[in-house]
C-alpha positions as CSV (number, residue, x, y, z in Angstrom):
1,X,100.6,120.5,117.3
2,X,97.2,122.4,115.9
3,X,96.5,125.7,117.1
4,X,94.2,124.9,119.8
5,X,91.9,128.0,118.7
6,X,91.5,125.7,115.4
7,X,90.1,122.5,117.2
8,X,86.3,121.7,118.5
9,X,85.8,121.0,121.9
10,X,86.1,117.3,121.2
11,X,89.4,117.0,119.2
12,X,91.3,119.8,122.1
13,X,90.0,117.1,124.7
14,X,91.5,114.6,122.5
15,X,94.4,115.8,122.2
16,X,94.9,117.5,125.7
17,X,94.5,113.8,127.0
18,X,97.0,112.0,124.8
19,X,99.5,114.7,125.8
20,X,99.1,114.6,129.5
21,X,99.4,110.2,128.7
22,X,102.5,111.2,126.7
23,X,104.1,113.6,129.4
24,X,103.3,110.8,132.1
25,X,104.0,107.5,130.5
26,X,106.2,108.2,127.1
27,X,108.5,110.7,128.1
28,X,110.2,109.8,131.1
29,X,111.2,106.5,129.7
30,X,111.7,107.9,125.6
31,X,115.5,107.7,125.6
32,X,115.9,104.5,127.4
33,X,113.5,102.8,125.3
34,X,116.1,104.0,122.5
35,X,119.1,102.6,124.7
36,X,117.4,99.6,125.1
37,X,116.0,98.9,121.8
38,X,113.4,97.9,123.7
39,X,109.8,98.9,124.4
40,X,108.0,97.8,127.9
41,X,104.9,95.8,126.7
42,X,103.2,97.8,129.5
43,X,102.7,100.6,126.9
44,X,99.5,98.6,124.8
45,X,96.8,98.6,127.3
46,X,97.5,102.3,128.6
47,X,97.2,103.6,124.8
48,X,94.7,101.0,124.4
49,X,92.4,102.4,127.0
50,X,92.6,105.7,125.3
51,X,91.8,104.0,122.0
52,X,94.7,104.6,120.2
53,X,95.7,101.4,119.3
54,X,92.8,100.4,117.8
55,X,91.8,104.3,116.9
56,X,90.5,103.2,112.7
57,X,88.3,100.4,114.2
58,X,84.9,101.5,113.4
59,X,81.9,101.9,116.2
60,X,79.7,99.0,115.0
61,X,82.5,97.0,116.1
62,X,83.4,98.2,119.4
63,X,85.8,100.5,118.5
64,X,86.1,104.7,118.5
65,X,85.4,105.1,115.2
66,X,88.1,107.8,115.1
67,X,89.6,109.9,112.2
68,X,92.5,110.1,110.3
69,X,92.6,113.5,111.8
70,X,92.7,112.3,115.0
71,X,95.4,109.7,114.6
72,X,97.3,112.1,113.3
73,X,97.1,114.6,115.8
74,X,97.8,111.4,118.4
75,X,100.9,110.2,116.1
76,X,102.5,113.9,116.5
77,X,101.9,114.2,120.0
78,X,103.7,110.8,120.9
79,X,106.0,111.2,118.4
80,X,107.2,114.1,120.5
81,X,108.6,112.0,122.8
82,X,109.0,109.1,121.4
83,X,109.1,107.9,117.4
84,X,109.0,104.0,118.7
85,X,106.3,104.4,120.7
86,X,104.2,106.5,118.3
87,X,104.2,103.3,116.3
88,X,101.1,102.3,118.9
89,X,99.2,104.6,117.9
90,X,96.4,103.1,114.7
91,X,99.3,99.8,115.6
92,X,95.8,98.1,114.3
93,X,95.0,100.1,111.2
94,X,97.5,98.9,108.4
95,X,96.7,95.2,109.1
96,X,93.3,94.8,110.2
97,X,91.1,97.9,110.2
98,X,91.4,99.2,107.5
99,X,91.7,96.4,105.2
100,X,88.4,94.7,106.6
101,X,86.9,97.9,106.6
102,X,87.3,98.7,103.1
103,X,88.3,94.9,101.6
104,X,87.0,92.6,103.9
105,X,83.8,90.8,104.2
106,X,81.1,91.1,106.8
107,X,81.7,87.7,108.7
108,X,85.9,89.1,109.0
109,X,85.0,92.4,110.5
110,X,82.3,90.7,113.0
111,X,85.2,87.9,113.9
112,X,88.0,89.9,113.9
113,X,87.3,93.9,114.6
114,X,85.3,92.9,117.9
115,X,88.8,91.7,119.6
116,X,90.8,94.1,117.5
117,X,88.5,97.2,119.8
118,X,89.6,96.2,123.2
119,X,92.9,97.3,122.8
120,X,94.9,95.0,123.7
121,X,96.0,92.8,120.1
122,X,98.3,94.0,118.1
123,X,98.7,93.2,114.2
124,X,101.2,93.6,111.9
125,X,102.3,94.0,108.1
126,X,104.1,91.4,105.5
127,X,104.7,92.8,102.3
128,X,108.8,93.3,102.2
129,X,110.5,90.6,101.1
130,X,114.8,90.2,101.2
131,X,114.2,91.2,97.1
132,X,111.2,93.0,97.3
133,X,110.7,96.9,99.1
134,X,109.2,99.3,96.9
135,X,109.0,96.7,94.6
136,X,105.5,94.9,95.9
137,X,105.2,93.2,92.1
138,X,108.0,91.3,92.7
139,X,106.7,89.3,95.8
140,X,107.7,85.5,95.7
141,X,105.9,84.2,99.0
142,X,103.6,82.1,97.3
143,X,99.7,80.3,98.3
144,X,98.8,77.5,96.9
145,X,94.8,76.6,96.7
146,X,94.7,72.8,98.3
147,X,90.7,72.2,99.0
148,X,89.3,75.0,101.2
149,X,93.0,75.9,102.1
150,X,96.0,77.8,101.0
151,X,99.2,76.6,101.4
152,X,101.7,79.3,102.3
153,X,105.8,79.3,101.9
154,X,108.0,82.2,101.9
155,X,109.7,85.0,103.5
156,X,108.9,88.1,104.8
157,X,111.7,91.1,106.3
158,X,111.8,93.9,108.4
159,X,108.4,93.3,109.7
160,X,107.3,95.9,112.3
161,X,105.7,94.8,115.8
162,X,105.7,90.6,114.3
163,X,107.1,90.0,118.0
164,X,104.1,91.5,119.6
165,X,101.4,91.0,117.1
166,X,98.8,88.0,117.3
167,X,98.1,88.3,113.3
168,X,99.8,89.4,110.3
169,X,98.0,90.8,106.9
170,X,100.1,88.4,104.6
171,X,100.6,89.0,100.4
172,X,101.4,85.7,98.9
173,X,101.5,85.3,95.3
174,X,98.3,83.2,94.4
175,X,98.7,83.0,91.0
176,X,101.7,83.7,88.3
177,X,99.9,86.9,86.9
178,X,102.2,89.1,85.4
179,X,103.6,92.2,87.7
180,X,100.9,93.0,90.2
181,X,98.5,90.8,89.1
182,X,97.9,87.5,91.1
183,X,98.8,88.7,94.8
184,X,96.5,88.1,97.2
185,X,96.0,88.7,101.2
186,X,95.2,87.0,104.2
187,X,95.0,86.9,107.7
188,X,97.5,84.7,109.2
189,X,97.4,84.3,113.0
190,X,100.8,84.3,114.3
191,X,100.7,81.0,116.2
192,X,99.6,79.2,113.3
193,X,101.9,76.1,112.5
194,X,104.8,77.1,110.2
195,X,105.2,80.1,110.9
196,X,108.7,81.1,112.4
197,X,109.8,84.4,113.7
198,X,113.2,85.2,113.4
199,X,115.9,88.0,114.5
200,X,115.2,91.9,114.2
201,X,118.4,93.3,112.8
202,X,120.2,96.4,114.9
203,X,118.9,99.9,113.3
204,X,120.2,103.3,113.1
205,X,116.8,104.7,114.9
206,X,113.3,103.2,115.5
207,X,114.6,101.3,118.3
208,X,112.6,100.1,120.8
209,X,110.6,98.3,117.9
210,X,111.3,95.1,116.1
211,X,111.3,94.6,112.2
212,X,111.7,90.5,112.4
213,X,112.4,88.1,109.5
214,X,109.4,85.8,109.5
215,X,109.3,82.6,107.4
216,X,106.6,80.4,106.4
217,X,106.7,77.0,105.9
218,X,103.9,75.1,104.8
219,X,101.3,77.8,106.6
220,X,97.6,76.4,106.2
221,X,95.1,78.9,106.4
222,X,91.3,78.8,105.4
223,X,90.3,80.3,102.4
224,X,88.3,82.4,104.4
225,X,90.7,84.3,105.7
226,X,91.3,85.8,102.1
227,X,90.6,90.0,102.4
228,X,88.9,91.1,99.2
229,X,89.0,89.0,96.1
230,X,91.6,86.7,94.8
231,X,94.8,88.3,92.8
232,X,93.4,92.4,94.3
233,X,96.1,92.4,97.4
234,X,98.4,94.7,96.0
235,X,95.3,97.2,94.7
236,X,94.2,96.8,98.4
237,X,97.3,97.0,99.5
238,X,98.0,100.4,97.8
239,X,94.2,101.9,98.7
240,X,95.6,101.3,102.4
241,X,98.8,102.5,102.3
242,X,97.2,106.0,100.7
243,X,94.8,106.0,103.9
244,X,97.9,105.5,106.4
245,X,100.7,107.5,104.8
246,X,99.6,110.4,106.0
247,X,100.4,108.9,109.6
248,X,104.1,109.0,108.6
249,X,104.0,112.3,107.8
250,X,102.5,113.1,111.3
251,X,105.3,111.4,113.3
252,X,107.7,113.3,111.1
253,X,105.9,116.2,112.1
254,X,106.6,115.3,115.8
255,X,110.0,114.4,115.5
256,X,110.4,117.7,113.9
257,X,108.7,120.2,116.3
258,X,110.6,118.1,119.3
259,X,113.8,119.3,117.5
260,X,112.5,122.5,117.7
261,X,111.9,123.0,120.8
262,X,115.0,121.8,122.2
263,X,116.9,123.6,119.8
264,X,115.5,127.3,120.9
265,X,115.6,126.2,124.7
266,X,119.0,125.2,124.1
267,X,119.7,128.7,122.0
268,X,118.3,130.6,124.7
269,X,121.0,129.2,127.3
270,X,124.0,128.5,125.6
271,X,126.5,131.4,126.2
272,X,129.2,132.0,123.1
273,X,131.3,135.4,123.3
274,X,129.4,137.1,126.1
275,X,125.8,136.1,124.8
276,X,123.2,133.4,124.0
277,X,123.7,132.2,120.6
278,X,120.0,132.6,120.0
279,X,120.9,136.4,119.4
280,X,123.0,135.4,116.7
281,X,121.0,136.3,113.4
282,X,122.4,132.9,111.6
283,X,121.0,130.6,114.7
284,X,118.0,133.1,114.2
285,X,117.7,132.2,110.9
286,X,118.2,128.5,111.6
287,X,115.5,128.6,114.3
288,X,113.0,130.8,111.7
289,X,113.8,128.1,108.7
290,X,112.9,124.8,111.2
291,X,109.8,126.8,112.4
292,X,108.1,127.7,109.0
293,X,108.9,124.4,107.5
294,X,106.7,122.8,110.2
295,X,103.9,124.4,109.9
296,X,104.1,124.3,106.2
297,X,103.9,120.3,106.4
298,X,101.6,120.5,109.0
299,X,99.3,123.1,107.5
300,X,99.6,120.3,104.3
301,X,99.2,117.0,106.8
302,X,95.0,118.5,108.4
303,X,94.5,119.8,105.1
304,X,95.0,115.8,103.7
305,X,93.4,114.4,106.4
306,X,90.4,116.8,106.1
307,X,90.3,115.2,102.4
308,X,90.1,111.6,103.0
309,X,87.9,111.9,105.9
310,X,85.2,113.5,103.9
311,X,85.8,111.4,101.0
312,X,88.5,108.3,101.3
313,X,87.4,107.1,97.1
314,X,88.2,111.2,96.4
315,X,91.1,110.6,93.2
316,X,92.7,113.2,94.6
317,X,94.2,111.0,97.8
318,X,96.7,108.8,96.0
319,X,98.8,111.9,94.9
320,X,97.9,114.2,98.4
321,X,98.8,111.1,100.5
322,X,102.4,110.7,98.8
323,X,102.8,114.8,99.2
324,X,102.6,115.3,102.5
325,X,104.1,111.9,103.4
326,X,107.4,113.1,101.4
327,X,107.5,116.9,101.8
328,X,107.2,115.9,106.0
329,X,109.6,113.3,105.9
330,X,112.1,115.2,103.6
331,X,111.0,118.7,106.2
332,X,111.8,116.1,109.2
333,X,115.5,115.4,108.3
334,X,116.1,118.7,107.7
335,X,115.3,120.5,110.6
336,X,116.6,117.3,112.4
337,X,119.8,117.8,111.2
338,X,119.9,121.6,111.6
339,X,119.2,120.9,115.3
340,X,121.9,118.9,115.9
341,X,124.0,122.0,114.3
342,X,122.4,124.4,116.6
343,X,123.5,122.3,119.4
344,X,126.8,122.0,117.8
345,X,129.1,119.1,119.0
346,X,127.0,118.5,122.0
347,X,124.3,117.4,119.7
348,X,126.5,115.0,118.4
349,X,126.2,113.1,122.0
350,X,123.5,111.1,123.3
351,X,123.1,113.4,126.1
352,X,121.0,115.2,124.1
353,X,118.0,114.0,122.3
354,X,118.5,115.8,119.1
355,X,120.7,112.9,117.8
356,X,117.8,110.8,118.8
357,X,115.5,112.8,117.0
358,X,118.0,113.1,113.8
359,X,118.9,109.1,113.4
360,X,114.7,108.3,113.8
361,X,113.8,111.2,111.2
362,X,115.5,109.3,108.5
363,X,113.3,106.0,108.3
364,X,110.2,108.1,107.4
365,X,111.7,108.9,104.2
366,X,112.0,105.8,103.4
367,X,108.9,103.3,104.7
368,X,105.9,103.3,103.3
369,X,107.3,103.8,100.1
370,X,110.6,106.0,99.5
371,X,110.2,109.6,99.1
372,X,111.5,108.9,95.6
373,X,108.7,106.0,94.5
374,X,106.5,108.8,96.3
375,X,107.3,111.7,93.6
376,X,106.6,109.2,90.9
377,X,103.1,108.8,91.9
378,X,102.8,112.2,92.3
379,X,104.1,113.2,88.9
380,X,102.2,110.0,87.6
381,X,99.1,111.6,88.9
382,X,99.6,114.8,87.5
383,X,100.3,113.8,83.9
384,X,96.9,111.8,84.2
385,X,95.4,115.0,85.2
């Protein structure tokens, strides 16, 4: 979390009242949700009424107009409990604000950002394909012009909410454009004909969300619902992914300080040879290692989201946005897996929740781009330099 003496008024309100939420409706039911793989539906409109669902849609819309800050400070707060249900937090921003903020036209944010501000839709994602993860060049979904419609067939994997959401940000290939050229996006509503949902495959962590096959099959959609210009979806697609990333980073952050908690209350009370094994320098230094490494990324994550607030076009983002997305994620599996060793073999069972913590760390290193696709752009934007 910030250092409250660092925040405004405003922001330690904002904060102070998505962590009494949290404490309230989040923690008590984190590690069944995890059991479960399931997450009660209940959740939307209580985040929703605190505006975290739809946190990116801006005010002329009907939404809070918030920050990246602030969703970040939102995602590690609920992350703290509970990665699954952190995913509710900016659940609108990927798919709809964003794009239609910075890639759609007028008439799509007055249609769709009005509904998209109550709260209560969710929206979701389709870029991977059973072929095609960090490789968004090689998409094979296709969309055929026919009149003032686009035809749509193809498949789409490990697509996150695609149970829950009403519509989905699809990237079809429009035209046969070498590598990234010709890909294109739209806004698909969920119940449109043709399109078919399929299973959500069983997961090391993340559970309590769904990442469903989806097929399409003959999908019609208007030619209206193109966002930005024919053959730019995977530029968009990148410019938005830069914006979010840092979101990843901020729920790694969370999972990371959770482990840290529990692993100095649990130092503090477990008795080895006559005395807590917090009084053992090597559990001391375990303990020291987890805490600077957290404020290190999260010193990084503000000082990111301070950038593209002030400036989201700044050239700097693209390689900021892939730093602290991959030096988080990498910091989150580390002091993850060092809590489970201060715990010992008791943090090998699911009585504790540092197993929890250590099996949902991992996925952040790899969604949103792999750490490793992340250090090219980085390097990439270096030698540009």
């Amino acid at each position: 979390m910030h250092d409250s003496t660092e925040l405004d008024d405003d922001l330690r309100m904002f904060q102070d009242s998505v962590r009494r939420m949290v404490e309230k409706e989040v923690a008590p039911i984190a590690a069944k949700i995890d059991q479960d793989d399931d997450m009660p539906h209940s959740l939307v409109p209580i985040f929703g009424e605190l505006g975290l669902v739809q946190i990116m849609v801006p005010e002329e819309y009907g939404g809070p107009g918030g920050t990246l800050t602030m969703a970040c400070m939102a995602k590690e707060e609920v992350a703290k409990a509970s990665f699954a249900v952190s995913h509710l937090v900016g659940a609108t921003s990927i798919a709809m604000a964003l794009p239609l903020t910075h890639y759609g036209t007028e008439e799509q944010r007055k249609k769709y950002l009005p509904e998209i501000a109550e709260g209560r839709t969710l929206t979701c994602i389709g870029l991977t394909e059973p072929h095609t993860g960090s490789d968004v060049s090689g998409i094979k979904t296709t969309a055929k012009r026919d009149g003032d419609d686009y035809v749509i067939n193809g498949q789409k994997v490990f697509i996150t909410k695609a149970d829950q959401a009403k519509y989905i940000l699809l990237f079809a290939r429009t035209s046969e454009g070498k590598g990234n050229d010709g890909i294109s996006s739209f806004i698909v509503p969920m119940d449109t004909a043709g399109v078919k949902i399929g299973g959500s495959p069983k997961k090391m962590g993340l559970r309590g969300i769904k990442n469903c096959d989806l097929f399409f099959e003959d999908v019609r959609v208007s030619a209206e619902n193109m966002v930005g210009e024919e053959g730019q979806g995977f530029k968009n697609a990148m410019g938005v992914l830069n914006l979010n990333r840092p979101t990843v980073a901020a729920a790694a952050i969370g999972i990371a300080q959770a482990s840290l908690d529990a692993s100095l209350g649990y130092a503090k009370d477990r008795v080895q040879f006559g005395r807590p094994i917090a009084e053992f320098q090597m559990v001391q230094g375990m303990l020291a290692d987890m805490a600077i490494q957290i404020e290190a990324a999260r010193a990084l994550l503000y000082k990111v989201t301070a950038l593209i607030d002030s400036d989201p076009t700044d050239p700097k983002v693209p390689m900021m946005s892939s730093m602290v997305k991959t030096f988080a994620s990498d910091m989150a599996m580390k002091v993850t897996t060092d809590a489970v060793q201060v715990f010992g073999g008791a943090g090998y069972l699911q009585d504790h929740p540092v197993e929890r913590y250590m099996r949902d760390a991992k996925v952040c290193q790899i969604y949103e781009g792999t750490n490793q696709i992340q250090r090219l752009i980085i390097a990439r934007s270096m030698i540009k330099q």
